[in-house]
C-alpha positions as CSV (number, residue, x, y, z in Angstrom):
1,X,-132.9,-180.5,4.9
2,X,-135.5,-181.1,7.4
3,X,-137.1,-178.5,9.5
4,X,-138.4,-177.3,12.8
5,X,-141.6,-175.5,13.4
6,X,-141.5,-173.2,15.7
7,X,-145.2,-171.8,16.8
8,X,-146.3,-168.6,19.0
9,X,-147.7,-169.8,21.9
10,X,-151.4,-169.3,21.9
11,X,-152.4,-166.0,23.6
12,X,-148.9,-165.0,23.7
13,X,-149.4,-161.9,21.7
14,X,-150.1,-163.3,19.0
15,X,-147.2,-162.4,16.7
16,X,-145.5,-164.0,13.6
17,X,-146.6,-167.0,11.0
18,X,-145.0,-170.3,11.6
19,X,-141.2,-169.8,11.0
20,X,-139.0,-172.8,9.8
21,X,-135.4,-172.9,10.3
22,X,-133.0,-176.2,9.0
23,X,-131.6,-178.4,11.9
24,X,-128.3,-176.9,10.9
25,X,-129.3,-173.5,12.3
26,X,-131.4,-174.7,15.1
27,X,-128.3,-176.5,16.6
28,X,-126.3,-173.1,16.3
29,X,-129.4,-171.4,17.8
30,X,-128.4,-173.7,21.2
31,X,-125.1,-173.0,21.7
32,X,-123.0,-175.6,19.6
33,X,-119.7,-174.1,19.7
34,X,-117.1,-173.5,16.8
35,X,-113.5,-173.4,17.3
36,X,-112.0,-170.5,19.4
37,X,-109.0,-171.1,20.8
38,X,-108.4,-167.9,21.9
39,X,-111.3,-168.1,24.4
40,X,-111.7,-164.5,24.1
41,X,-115.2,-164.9,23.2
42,X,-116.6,-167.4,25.9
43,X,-115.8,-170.3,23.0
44,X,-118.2,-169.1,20.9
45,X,-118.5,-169.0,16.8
46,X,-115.4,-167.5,15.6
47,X,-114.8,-166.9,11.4
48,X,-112.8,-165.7,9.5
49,X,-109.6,-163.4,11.3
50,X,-110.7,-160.1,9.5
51,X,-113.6,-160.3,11.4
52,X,-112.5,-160.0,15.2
53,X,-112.0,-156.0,14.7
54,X,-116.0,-156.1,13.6
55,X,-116.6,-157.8,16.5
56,X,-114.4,-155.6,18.7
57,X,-116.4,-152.3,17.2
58,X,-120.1,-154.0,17.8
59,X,-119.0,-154.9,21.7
60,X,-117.2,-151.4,22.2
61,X,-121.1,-150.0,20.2
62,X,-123.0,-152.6,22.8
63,X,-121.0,-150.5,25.5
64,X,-121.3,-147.3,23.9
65,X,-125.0,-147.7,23.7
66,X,-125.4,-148.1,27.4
67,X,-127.6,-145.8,29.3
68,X,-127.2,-145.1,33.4
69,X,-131.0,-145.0,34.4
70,X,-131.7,-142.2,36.3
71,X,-131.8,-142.6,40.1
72,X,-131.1,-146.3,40.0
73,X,-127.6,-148.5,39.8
74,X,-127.5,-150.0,36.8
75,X,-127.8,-149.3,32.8
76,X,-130.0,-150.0,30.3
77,X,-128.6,-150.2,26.4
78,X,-130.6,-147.4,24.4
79,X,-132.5,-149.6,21.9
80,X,-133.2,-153.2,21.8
81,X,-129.9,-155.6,20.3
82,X,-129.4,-155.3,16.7
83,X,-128.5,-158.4,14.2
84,X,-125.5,-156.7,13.6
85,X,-124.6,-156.8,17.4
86,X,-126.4,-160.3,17.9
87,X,-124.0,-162.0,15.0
88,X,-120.4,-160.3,15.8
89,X,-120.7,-162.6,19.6
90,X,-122.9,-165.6,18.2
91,X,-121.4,-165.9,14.7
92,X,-125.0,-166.4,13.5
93,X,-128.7,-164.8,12.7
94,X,-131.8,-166.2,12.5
95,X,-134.2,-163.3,12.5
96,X,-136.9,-163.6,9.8
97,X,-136.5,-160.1,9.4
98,X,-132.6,-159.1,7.9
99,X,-130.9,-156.2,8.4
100,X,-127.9,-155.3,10.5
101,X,-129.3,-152.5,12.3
102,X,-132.9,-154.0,12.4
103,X,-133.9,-155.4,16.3
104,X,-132.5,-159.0,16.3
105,X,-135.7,-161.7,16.9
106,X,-136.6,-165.4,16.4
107,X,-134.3,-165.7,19.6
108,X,-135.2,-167.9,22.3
109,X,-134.9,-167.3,26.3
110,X,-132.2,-170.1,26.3
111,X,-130.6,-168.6,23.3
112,X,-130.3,-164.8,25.1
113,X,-128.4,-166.8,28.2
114,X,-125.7,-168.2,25.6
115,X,-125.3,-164.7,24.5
116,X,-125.0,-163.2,27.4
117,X,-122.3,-165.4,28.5
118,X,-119.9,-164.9,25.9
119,X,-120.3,-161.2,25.7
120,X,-119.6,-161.1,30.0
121,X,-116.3,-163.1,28.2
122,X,-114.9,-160.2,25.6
123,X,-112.1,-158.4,26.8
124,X,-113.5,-155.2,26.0
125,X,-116.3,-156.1,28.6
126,X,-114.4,-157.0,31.1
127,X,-112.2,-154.1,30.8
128,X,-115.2,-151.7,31.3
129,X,-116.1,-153.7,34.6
130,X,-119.6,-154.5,33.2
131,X,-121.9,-157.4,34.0
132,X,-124.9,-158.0,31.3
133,X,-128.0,-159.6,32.3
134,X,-131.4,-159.7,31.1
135,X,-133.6,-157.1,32.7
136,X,-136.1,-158.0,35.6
137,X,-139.2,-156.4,34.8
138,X,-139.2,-154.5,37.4
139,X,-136.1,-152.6,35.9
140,X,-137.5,-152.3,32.7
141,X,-140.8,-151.1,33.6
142,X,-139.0,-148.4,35.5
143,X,-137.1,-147.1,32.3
144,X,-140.1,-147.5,30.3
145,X,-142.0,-145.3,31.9
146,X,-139.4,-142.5,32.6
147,X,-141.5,-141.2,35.6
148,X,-144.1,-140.1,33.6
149,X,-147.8,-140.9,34.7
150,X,-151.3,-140.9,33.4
151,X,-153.7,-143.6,32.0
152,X,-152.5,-143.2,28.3
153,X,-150.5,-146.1,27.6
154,X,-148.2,-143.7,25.7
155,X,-147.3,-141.2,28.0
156,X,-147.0,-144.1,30.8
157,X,-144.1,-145.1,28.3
158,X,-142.3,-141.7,28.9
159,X,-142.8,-140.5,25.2
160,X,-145.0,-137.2,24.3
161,X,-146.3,-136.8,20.9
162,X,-148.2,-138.4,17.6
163,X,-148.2,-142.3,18.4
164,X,-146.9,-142.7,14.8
165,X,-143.7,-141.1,15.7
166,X,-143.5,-143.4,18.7
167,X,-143.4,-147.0,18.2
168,X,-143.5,-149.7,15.1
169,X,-147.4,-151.3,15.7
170,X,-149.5,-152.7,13.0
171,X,-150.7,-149.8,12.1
172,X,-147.3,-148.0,10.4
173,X,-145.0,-151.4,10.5
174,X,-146.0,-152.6,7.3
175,X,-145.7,-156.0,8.9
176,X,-142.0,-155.9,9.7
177,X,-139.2,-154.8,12.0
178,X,-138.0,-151.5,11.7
179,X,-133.8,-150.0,12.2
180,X,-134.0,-149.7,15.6
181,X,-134.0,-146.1,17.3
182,X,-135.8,-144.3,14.3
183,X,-138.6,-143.4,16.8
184,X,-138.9,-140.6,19.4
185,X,-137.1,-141.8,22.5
186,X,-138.8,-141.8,25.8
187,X,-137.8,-139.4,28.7
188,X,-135.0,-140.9,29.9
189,X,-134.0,-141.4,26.0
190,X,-134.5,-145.4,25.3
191,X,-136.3,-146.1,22.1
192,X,-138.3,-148.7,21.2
193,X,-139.4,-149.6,24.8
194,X,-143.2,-150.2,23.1
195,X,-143.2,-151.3,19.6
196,X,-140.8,-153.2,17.0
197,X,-140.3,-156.2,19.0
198,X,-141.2,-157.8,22.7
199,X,-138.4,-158.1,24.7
200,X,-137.5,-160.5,26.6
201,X,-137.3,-160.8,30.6
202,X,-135.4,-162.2,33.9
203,X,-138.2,-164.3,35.2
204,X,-138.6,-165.2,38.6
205,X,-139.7,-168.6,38.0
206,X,-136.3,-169.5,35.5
207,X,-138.7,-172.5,33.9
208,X,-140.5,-170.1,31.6
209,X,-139.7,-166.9,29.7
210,X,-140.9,-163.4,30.3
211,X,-141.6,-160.8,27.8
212,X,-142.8,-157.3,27.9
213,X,-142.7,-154.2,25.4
214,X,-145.3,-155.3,22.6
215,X,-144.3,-155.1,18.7
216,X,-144.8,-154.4,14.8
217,X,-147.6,-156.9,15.1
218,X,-149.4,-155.5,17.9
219,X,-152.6,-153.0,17.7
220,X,-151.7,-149.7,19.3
221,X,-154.4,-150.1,21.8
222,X,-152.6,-153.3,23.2
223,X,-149.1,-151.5,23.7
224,X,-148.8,-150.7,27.7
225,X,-146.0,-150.8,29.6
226,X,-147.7,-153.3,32.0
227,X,-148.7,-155.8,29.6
228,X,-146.5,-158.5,29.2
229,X,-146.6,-162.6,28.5
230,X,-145.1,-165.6,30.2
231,X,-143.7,-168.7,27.4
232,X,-141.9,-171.4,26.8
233,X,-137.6,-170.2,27.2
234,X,-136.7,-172.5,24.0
235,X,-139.9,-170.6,21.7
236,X,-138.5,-168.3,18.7
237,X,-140.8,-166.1,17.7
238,X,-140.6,-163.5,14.9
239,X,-141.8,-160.6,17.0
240,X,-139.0,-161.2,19.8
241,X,-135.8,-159.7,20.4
242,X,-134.1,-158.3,23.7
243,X,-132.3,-155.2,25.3
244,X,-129.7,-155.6,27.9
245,X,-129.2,-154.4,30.7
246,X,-125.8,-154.4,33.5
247,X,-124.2,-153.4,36.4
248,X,-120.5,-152.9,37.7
249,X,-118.5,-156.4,37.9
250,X,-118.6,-157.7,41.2
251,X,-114.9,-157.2,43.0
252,X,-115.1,-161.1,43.9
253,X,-115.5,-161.9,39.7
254,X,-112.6,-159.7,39.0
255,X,-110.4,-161.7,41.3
256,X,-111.2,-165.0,40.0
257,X,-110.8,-163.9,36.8
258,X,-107.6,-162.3,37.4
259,X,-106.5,-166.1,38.9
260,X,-107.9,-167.9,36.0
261,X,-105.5,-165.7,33.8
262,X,-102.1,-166.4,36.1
């Protein structure tokens, strides 16, 4: 079956070989949806019926894992989205590296969006009166650095101690992901926010992709909380996942969701 190539874009931290995935998958990865004629799930990929409860229990786990950032008005999931979590609302997984509770990557920007729209779609979400979204970087620089100060790039990530017990760089990773949260959490008690995978970003400019949070591949010396890469939104790279972030539905959604249901 034919391939695509997909690259890291040069000086764009630098991560990952090339990674290959068949045309079959790359048409999943944008959004191509299977039958669901329940809708429950935005129209996304739907399997077998013995797996809806496994999807209930990774939403109700997506919710579960939520975090209210201190001082501020909206959460912040704990660790970055799993494969696990990733596959029970897209039905698929590309990440190079497998394992249900390892970060999900070799997601796009575009691909985060589809996501995001059919877990805003579960029942469960809407019953919790949750919006998802992408984080600006503004709001995930805040939780990353968990009011702590200084010019180490570790404390300025909220986290005190050995940098091995920190974050996945090249120096421990062994050249992989890692199950998320098996580091120290920071201050405010959200792992991974440097190491294990870049995350991605809400950009400003919605033509390009943001990413912030460094990974497995990256030297410990390059991992700060301020540095960060704009890229192509369709790229999949091998060192790039995402964490979500939300806020309370709007009153004005509820209502035309409540109409759409009459």
């Amino acid at each position: 079956m034919q391939g695509i190539i997909t690259r890291t874009v040069s000086g764009a931290g630098g991560c990952g070989a090339e990674t290959s995935r068949p045309d079959a998958e790359r048409t999943m990865g944008r959004g191509t949806p299977r039958s669901d004629p329940s809708g429950a799930y935005g129209g996304g990929y739907v399997s077998a019926p013995h797996k809806v409860q496994e999807r209930r229990d990774s939403i109700k786990s997506i919710l579960n894992g939520m975090i209210k950032v201190p001082g501020r008005d909206y959460w912040l999931s704990s660790t970055e989205l799993t494969q696990g979590q990733w596959e029970a609302v897209m039905g698929y997984n590309l990440s190079q590296h497998k394992g249900v509770n390892l970060p999900v990557d070799c997601v796009s920007r575009d691909d985060c969006d589809v996501f995001l729209e059919r877990l805003n779609q579960a029942e469960d979400v809407k019953f919790a009166r949750l919006v998802f979204y992408l984080p600006s970087l503004w709001e995930w620089k805040y939780a990353a650095l968990a009011g702590a100060t200084g010019s180490n790039c570790w404390i300025r990530a909220g986290v005190v101690g050995d940098v091995p017990d920190m974050a996945w760089t090249r120096e421990n990773s062994g050249g992989q992901t890692h199950a998320v949260a098996t580091k120290s959490p920071n201050a405010f008690g959200f792992y991974d926010m440097l190491g294990n995978v870049w995350e991605w970003m809400d950009c400003e400019d919605l033509t390009i992709g943001c990413r912030h949070g460094c990974s497995f591949y990256d030297p410990v010396g390059d991992c700060t909380v301020k540095k960060g890469f704009h890229t192509k939104r369709s790229g999949r790279y091998e060192c790039c996942g995402l964490r979500l972030a939300a806020r309370v539905r709007p009153a004005a959604a509820e209502r035309t969701d409540s109409a759409a249901n009459r």
